[in-house]
C-alpha positions in Angstrom: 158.2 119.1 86.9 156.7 116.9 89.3 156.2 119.0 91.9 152.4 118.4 92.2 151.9 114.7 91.2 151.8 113.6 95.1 148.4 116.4 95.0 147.4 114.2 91.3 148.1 110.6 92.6 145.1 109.2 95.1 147.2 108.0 98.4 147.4 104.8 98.8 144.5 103.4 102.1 146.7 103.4 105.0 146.7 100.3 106.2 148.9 100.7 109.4 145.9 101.0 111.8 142.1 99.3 112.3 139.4 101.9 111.2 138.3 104.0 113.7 134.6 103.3 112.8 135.4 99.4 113.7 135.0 100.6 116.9 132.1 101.9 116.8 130.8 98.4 115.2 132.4 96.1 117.4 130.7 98.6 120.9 127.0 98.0 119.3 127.5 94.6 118.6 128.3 94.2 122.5 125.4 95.6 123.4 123.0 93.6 120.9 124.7 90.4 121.9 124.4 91.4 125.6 120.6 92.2 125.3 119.9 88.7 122.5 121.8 86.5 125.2 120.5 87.7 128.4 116.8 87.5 126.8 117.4 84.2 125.0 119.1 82.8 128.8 115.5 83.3 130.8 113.5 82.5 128.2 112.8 78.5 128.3 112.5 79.1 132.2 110.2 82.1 131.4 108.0 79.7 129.1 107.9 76.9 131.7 107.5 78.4 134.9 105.6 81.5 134.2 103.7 80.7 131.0 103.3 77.2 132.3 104.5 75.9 128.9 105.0 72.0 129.0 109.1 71.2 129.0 108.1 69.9 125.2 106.0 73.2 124.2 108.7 75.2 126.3 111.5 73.5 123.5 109.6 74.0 120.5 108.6 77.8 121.5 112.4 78.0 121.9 113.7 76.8 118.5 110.9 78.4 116.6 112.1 82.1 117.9 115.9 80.8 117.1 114.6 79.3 113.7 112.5 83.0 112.7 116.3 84.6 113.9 118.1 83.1 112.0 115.8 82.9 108.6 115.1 86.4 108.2 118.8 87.0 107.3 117.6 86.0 103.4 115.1 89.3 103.9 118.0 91.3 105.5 120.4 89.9 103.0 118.4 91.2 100.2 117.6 94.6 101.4 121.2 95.0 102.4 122.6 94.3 99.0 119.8 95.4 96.6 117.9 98.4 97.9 118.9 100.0 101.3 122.6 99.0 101.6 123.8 97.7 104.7 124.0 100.7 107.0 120.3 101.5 106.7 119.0 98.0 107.0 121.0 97.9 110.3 119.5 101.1 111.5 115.8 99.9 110.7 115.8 96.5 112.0 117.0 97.6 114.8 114.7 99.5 115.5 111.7 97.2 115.1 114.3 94.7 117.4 114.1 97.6 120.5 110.3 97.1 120.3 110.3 93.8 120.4 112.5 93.9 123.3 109.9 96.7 125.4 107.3 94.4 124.5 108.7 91.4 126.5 109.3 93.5 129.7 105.4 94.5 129.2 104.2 90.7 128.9 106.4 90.1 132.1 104.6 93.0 133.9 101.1 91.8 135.2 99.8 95.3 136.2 99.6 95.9 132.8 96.9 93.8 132.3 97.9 92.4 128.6 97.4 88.9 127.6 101.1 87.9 128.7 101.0 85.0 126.3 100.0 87.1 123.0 102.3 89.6 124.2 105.1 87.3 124.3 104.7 85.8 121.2 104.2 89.4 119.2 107.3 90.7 121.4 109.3 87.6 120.4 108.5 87.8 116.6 109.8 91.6 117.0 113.1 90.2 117.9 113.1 87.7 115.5 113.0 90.1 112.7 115.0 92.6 114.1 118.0 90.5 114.9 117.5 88.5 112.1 117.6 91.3 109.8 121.0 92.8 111.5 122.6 89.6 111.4 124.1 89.3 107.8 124.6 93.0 108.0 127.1 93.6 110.9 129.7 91.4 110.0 129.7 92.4 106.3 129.6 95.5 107.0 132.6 95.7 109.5 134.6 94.0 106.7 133.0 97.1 104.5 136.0 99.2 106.4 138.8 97.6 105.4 140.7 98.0 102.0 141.3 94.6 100.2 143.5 92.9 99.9 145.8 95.1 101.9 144.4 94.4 105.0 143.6 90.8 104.9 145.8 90.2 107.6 143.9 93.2 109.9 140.3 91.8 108.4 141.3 88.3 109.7 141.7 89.8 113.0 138.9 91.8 112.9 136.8 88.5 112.6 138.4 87.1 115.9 137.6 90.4 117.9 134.0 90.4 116.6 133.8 86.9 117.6 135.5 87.5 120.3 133.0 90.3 121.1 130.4 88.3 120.4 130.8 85.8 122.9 131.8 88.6 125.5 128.5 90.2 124.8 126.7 86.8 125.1 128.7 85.8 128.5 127.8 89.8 130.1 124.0 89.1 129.0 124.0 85.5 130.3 125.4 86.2 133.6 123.8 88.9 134.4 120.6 89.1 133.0 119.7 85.8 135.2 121.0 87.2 138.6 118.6 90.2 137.9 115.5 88.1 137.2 116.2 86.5 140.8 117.2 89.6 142.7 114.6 91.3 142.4 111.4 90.4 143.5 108.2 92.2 141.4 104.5 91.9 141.7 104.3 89.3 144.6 106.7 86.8 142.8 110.3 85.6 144.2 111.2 86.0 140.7 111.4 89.4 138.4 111.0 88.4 134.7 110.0 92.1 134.2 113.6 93.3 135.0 115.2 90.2 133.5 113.4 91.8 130.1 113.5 95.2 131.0 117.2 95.4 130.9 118.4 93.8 127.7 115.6 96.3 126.0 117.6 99.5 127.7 120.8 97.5 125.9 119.2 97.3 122.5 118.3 101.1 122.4 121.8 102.2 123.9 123.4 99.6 120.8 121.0 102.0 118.7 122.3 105.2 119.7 126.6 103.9 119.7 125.6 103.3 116.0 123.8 106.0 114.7 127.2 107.8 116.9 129.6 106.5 114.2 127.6 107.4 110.8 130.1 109.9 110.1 132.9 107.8 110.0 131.5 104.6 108.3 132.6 104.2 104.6 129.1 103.2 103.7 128.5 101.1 100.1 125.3 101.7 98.7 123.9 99.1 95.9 124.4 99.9 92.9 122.2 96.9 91.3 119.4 94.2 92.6 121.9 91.6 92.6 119.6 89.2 94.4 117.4 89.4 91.4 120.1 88.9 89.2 121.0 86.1 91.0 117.8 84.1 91.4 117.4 85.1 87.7 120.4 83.9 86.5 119.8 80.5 88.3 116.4 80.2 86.8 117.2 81.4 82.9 120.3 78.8 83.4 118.1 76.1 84.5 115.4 76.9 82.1 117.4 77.0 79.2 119.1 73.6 79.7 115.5 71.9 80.3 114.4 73.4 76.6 117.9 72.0 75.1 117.9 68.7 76.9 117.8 66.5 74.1 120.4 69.0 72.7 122.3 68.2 75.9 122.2 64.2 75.6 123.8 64.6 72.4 126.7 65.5 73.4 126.6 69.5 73.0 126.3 69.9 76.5 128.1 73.1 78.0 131.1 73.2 80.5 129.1 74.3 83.5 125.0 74.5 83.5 125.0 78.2 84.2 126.8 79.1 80.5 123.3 78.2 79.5 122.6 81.9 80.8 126.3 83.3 79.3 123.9 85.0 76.5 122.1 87.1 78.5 124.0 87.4 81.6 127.7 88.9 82.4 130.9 86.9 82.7 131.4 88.2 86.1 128.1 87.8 87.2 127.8 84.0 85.1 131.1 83.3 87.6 130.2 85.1 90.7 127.1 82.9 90.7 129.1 80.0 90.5 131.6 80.8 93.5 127.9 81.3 95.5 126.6 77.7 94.6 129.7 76.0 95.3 129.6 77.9 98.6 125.4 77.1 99.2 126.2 73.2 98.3 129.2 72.9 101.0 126.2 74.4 103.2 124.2 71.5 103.4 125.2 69.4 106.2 125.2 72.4 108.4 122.8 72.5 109.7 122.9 69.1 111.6 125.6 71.2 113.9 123.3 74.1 114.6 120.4 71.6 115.9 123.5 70.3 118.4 124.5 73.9 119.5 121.5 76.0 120.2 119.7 73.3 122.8 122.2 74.8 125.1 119.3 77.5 125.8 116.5 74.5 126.1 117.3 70.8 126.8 120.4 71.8 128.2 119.1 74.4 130.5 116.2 71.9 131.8 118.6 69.3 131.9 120.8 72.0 134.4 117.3 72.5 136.8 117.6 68.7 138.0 120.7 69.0 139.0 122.4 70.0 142.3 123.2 73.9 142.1 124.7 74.2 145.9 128.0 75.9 145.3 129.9 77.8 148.1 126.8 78.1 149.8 124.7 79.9 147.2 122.5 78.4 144.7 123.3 78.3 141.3 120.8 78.9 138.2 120.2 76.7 135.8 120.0 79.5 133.0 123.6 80.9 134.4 124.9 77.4 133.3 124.7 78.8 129.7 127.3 81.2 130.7 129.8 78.6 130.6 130.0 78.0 126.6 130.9 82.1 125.9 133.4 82.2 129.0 135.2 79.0 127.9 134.8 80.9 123.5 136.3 83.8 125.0 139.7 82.4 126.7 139.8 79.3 123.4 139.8 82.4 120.9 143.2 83.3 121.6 144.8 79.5 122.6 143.7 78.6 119.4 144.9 81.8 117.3 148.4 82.0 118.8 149.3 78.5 119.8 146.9 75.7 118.6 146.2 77.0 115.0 150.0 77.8 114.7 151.1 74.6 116.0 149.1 72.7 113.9 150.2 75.0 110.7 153.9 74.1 111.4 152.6 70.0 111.1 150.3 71.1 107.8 147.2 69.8 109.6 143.8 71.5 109.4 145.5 74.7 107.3 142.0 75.3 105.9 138.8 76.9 107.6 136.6 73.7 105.8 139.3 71.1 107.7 138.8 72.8 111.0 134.7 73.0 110.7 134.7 69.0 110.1 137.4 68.9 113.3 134.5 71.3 115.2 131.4 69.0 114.0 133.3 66.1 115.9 133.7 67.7 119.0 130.1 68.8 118.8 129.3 64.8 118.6 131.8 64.3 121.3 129.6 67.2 123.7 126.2 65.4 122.7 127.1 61.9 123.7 128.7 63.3 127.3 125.7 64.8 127.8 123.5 61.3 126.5 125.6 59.7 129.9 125.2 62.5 131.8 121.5 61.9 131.4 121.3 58.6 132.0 123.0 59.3 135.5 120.4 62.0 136.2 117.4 59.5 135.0 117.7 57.7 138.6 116.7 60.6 140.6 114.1 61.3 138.4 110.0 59.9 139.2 109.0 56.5 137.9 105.9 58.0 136.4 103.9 54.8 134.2 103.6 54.4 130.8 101.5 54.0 128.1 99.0 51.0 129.3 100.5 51.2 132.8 99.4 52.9 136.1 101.3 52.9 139.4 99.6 51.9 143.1 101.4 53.9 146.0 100.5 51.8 149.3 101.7 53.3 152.6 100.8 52.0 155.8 101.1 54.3 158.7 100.7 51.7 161.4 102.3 50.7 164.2 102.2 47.0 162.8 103.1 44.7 160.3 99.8 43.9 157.9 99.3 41.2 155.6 98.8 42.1 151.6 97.2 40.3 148.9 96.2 41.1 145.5 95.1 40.4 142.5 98.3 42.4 141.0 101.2 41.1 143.0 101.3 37.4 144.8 101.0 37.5 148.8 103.4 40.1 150.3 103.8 41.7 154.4 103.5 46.0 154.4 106.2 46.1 157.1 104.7 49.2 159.3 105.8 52.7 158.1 106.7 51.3 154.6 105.9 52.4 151.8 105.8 50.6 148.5 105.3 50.6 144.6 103.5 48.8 142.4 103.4 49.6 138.6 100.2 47.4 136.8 98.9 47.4 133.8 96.0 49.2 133.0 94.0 50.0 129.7 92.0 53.1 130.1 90.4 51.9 133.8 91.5 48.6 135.2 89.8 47.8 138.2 92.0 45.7 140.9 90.6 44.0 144.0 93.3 44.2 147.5 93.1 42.4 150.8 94.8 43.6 153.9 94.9 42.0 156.8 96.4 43.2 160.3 96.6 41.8 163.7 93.8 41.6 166.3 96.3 43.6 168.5 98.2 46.0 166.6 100.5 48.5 169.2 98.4 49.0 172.2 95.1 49.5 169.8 92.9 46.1 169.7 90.9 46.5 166.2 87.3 45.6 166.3 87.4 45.0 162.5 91.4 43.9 161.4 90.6 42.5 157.6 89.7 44.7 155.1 88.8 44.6 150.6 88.9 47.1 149.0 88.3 47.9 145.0 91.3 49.9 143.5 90.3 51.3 140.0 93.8 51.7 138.3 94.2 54.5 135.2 96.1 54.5 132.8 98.8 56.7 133.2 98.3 58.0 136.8 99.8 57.5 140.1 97.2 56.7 142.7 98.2 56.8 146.6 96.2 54.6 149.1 97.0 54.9 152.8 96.2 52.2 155.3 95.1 53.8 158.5 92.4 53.4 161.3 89.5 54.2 161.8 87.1 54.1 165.3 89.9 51.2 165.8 88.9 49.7 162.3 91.3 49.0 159.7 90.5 51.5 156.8 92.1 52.2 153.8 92.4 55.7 152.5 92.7 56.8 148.4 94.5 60.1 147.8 93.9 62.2 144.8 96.3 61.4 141.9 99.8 63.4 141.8 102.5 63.3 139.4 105.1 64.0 141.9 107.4 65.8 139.3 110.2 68.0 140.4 109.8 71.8 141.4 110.4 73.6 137.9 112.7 75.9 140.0 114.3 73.2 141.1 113.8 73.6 144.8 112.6 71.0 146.9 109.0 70.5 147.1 106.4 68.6 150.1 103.6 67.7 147.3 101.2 67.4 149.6 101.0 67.2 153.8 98.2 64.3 154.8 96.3 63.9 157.9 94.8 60.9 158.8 92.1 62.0 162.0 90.6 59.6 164.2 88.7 62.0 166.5 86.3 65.0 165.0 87.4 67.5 167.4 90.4 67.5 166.2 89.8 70.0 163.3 91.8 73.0 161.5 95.1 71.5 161.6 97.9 73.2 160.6 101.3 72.0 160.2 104.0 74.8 160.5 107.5 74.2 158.9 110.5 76.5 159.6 113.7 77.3 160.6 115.5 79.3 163.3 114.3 82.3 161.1 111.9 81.8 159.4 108.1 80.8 161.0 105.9 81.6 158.1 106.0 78.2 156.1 102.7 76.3 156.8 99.9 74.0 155.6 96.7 74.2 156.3 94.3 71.1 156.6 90.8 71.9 157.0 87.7 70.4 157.8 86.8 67.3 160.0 87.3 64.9 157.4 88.9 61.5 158.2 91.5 62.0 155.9 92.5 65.8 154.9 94.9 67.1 151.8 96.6 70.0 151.8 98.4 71.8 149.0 102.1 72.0 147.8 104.2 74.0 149.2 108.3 74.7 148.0 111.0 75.9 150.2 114.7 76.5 150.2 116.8 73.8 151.2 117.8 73.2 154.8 116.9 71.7 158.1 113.0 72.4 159.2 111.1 71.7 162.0 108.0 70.9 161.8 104.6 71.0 164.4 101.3 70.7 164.5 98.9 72.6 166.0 94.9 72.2 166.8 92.2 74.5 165.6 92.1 78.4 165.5 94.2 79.0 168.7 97.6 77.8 167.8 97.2 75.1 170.5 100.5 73.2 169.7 100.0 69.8 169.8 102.7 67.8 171.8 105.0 66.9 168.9 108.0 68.4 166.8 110.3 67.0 164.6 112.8 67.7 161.9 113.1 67.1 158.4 115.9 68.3 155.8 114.9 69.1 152.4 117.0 68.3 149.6 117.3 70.2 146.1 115.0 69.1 143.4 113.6 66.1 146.1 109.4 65.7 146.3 108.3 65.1 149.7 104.5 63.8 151.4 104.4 64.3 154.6 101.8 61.5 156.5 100.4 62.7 160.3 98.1 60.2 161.5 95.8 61.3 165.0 94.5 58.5 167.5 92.3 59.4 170.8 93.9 63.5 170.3 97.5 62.0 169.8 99.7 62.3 166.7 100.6 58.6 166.9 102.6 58.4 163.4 104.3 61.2 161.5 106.8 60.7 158.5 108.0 62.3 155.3 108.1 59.9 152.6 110.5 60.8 149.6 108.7 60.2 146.5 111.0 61.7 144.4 115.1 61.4 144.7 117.0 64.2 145.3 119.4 65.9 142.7 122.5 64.6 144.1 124.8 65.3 140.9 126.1 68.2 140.7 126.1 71.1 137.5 129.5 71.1 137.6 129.5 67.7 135.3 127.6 69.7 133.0 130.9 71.5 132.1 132.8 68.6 130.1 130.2 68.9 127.6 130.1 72.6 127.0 133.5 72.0 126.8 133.5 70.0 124.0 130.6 72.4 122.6 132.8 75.4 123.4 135.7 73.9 121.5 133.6 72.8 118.5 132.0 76.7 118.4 135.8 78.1 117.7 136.6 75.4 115.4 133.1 75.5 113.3 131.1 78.8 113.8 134.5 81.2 113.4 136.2 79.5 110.9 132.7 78.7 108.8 131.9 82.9 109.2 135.9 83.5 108.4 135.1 81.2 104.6 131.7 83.1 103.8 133.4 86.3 104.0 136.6 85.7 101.9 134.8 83.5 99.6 132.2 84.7 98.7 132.5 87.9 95.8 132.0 91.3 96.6 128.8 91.8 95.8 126.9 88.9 97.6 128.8 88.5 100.9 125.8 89.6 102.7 123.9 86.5 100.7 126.7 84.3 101.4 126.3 85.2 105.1 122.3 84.8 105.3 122.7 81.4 104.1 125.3 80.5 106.9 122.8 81.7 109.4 119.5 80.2 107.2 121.1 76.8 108.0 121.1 77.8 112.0 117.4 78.1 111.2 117.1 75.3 109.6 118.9 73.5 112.2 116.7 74.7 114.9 114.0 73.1 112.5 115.2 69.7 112.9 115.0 69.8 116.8 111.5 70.6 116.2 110.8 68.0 114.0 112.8 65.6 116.2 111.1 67.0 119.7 107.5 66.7 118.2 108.6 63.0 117.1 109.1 62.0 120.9 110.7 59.0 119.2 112.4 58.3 122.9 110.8 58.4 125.9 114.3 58.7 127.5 116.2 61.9 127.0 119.4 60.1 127.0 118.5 58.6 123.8 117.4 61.5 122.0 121.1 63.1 122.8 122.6 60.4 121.1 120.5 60.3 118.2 121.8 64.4 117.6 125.6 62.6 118.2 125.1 59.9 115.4 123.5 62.4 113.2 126.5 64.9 113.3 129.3 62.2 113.1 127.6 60.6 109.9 127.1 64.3 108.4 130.8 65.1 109.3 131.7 62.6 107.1 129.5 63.3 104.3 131.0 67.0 104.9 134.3 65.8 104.4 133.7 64.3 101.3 132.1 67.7 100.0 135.3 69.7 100.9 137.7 67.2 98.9 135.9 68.5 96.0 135.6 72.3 96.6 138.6 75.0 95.0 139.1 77.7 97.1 139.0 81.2 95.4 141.8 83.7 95.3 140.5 86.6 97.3 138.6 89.8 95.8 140.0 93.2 96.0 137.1 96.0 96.8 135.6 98.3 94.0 137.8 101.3 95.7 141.5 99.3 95.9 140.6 98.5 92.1 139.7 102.4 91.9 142.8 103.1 93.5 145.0 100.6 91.7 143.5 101.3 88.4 144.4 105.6 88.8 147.8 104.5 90.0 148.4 102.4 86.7 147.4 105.2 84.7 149.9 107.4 86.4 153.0 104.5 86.2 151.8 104.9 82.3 152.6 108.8 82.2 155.4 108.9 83.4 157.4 105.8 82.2 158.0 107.6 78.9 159.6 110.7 81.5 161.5 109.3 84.3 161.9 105.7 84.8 162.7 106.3 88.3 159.7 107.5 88.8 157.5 104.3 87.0 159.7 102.0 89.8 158.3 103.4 92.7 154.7 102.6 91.8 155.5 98.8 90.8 156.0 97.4 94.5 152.0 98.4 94.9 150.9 96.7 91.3 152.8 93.5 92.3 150.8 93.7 95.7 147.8 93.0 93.7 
């Protein structure tokens, strides 16, 4: 008699294995991360050293691309969920994202001939909106293969391999996407920003292909109804309502919940699903106060990395690589916290819920932001006194072979000891003209001066650094002014001789050059022209290492009789100071005008610690309650909002960078670590509040579970043995 029910009955999902098309999913979403990383790695350097971007510009260029990435999930949401359904929206955006991507290798190609700043910013907005758009897609949309609630456990999982995959993606890009930039040279740079483009692009199209590859085996959900329109409706006919009843409402016939204002023309379901969404939107908040902490690893981090000593077995690190550190460190705390931390702390009943370990994460992010606050108040004494607002600095060297007397109307009667250099910061509104008198010995070294006093007028600006050089000349005591220089560290971090001067006594001795080199390397040189008394040539960076430098006369690489060495130090900003007498170089010296980076970027890795750390406990766990609380039908919304508050996080280190409330960096790191701690606690006080929901089966278990019911019903009034084998799968529900 029942014979053929098993050919009747729907079998139940199996639920023994992961979906093969997960896959598929979790391959293209190593390949998008890979190409976003590796893009978003290079890119503050790219906007600083190529595009010439201030540091400040650089930053706000930076969180404006990560802000557009992270809004346009609300646009991908709704096309998801409402018109196209995930798979498609996927497909499209990422499409317009490969574009974007071809575009930025073009901007980085100068034979092309394009404008590479409009370039970069059309290519950037490209893949803005095409990332953006796939972001609120893929992780819904793996969850799409699972059946619910049977495979909660394997859809839990799923969520730590994506992540996992993520951050595997992310560490690929950011490791290798730098070392190609620098290994390649292109277009007569040392550096190749076209191949450090080119190469996440080829990614972005092969993540295209791997997932058009699995259409066939995706169980794809196509909207059935604009439920963002029903939502935003909802909200508004709710709101509406209770404004036109509000003296209705102060009486006292106020309604449980200010969304059954809508109950008569809206659903139940909808009336509730609406309400799981706003609890979830108002727990959102604070968030974004942790997003503005995370993402400066890509800007304030990175620059922070390019004044630091990168010497490690003796290669040179880059600062972008340093980024690699936060996905390396994701990728092996993924697993210590799902099989022994999270279990360990289960056992003890302590942070049991995803909302208790996101306020856990937020403190750690703190934790990362004031390490880094110290860290830069370390690094702040290598860096150049440059003067301040009101206040110029007066650089006086004196490159003789004597002591000389100094007075002036800035500083009280002091001796310039000879081959000393010193600094003297005075104030100075707009121009501020300064009177000095020097005074040397009638004998000074084996030179007697016809003429050993000397005024002179030193106009002071605001803001600048002014070098004057106390020489000779035609044995009188002469004082020179050099142009004004910043002396600000190499952007690439290598050590840099500002300028090479050249103080010249006799007018025959013309054409200098000064050569710099190693054993192998002869190529390195200055050239100082003309037969001016004093001559300035332009700056020059080099590796660093021991060099040896010469001079030599004129046109016929006469080497002058003198050579000495000088070791240049990473991130250090050298002048170099020849003075000639009677055809003689009687004084030579390179004066460090800016410190060396003497700490290392290896300190840099207790804060991505702590920032690592934080990611597991806040980013997973926040992505692991949008999914399973939101309902069915608005996950993908529920997920766009988690990212919109990156955005809007990105947003407030705008707001906060364009402030310049600090002029010390230091101070500006703490500010983000006082801002998170105070919103963790205003976060905690949020989650006491909040009732979790009891998770959603999917429209096909119900399918499934509602056909088997029907069944049970059939045949309880036949054979009672068979009505008990259904009820283990109804009490599953």
């Amino acid at each position: 008699m029942y014979q053929n029910l098993s050919e009747k009955i729907p079998a139940a999902p199996d639920t023994s294995k992961y979906p093969r098309s997960i896959f598929l999913i979790i391959a293209t979403e190593f390949c998008e991360r890979f190409s976003f990383c590796g893009l978003r790695t290079i890119l503050s350097l790219y906007l600083r050293n190529v595009l010439l971007f201030h540091e400040n510009e650089a930053t706000v260029i930076y969180h404006v691309f990560i802000m557009l990435c992270y809004f346009v999930p609300v646009a991908g949401a709704i096309l998801a969920d409402s018109y196209l359904g995930r798979f498609r929206t996927i497909l499209y955006f990422s499409v317009i994202y490969a574009i974007g991507n071809i575009l930025m290798c073009f901007a980085a190609t100068p034979p092309l001939a394009i404008s590479p700043v409009t370039m970069t910013y059309i290519g950037l907005t490209l893949i803005a909106w095409g990332t953006g758009g796939i972001k609120p897609c893929v992780a819904a949309f793996g969850g799409d293969q699972f059946h619910l609630p049977y495979q909660h456990q394997r859809l839990q999982q799923f969520f730590s391999i994506f992540y996992f995959t993520i951050n595997f993606g992310g560490f690929m890009g950011m490791v290798l996407t730098p070392i190609l930039r620098k290994a390649f040279t292109c277009f007569g740079d040392d550096t190749c920003y076209a191949m450090g483009f080119g190469f996440p692009a080829a990614l972005m199209v092969t993540a295209l292909f791997l997932f058009l590859l699995g259409k066939p085996l995706y169980r794809l959900k196509s909207p059935k109804e604009n439920i963002m329109l029903n939502f935003i409706s909802c909200i508004l006919y709710a709101a509406k309502k209770r404004f036109t009843i509000w003296r209705e409402y102060q009486q006292g016939r106020e309604a449980a919940h200010w969304l059954d204002y809508a109950s008569e023309k809206f659903s139940a379901k909808l009336l509730g699903d609406v309400k799981i969404v706003l609890a979830i939107l108002f727990l959102y908040i604070p968030l974004p106060f942790f997003w503005s902490l995370f993402d400066q690893q890509g800007s304030r981090w990175t620059f922070q990395a390019s004044r630091m000593n990168s010497e490690f077995l003796g290669t040179q690190m880059l600062p972008d690589q340093m980024q690699v550190i936060n996905p390396a460190m994701v990728l092996l705390l993924i697993p210590l916290f799902d099989k022994s931390i999270y279990p360990w702390l289960a056992k003890r009943h302590l942070l049991c819920s995803p909302l208790h370990r996101m306020i856990t994460g937020g403190i750690f992010a703190g934790i990362a932001f004031i390490s880094s606050g110290l860290l830069e108040l370390k690094l702040e004494e290598s860096y150049p006194v440059l003067p301040d607002r009101e206040e110029a600095t007066l650089n006086f060297i004196n490159t003789l072979q004597c002591d000389i007397g100094f007075l002036a109307s800035f500083d009280s009667d002091i001796t310039l000891a000879a081959g000393e250099r010193k600094l003297f910061n005075v104030t100075a509104r707009n121009i501020t003209t300064y009177h000095a008198y020097l005074v040397a010995p009638p004998q000074c070294w084996d030179v007697q001066l016809k003429n050993p006093t000397l005024t002179i007028l030193i106009s002071a600006k605001e803001y600048q650094v002014d070098t004057i050089i106390v020489g000779l000349l035609r044995d009188n005591l002469k004082a020179f002014v050099a142009e004004p220089d910043e002396f600000k560290k190499s952007l690439s971090g290598r050590p840099k001789v500002s300028r090479v001067m050249f103080l010249r006594d006799t007018k025959s001795f013309d054409n200098v050059k000064i050569s710099l080199m190693t054993n192998s390397d002869s190529k390195n040189a200055f050239i100082v022209p003309n037969k001016d008394p004093f001559s300035v040539s332009a700056y020059m960076e080099f590796e660093p290492g021991f060099f040896q430098y010469s001079v030599y006369k004129g046109d016929s690489d006469l080497e002058v009789d003198h050579k000495a060495s000088i070791y240049l130090e990473l991130g250090a900003v050298y002048t170099l100071i020849l003075r000639e007498y009677l055809g003689n170089i009687v004084f030579h010296k390179p004066f460090i005008m800016t410190p060396a980076n003497k700490i290392h970027m290896f300190w840099l890795i207790p804060q991505y610690l702590f920032i690592s750390i934080a990611e597991v406990m806040f980013a997973i766990s926040g992505l692991e309650f949008s999914f399973t609380q939101a309902p069915n039908s608005m996950k993908t919304v529920t997920i766009a909002a988690w990212y919109v508050s990156v955005a809007i996080g990105n947003l407030l280190v705008i707001i906060i960078t364009q402030a310049r409330l600090f002029k010390s960096q230091a101070y500006e790191f703490f500010l983000f670590a006082c801002l998170i701690l105070v919103n963790m606690v205003a976060f905690s006080t949020m989650v006491r509040k909040y009732s979790f929901v009891l998770l959603e089966p999917d429209s096909s278990v119900i399918m499934e579970m509602t056909t088997l019911q029907n069944y049970s019903k059939k045949l309880q009034g036949n054979d009672r043995n068979s009505s008990t084998l259904l009820t283990p799968l109804f009490n599953e529900k």
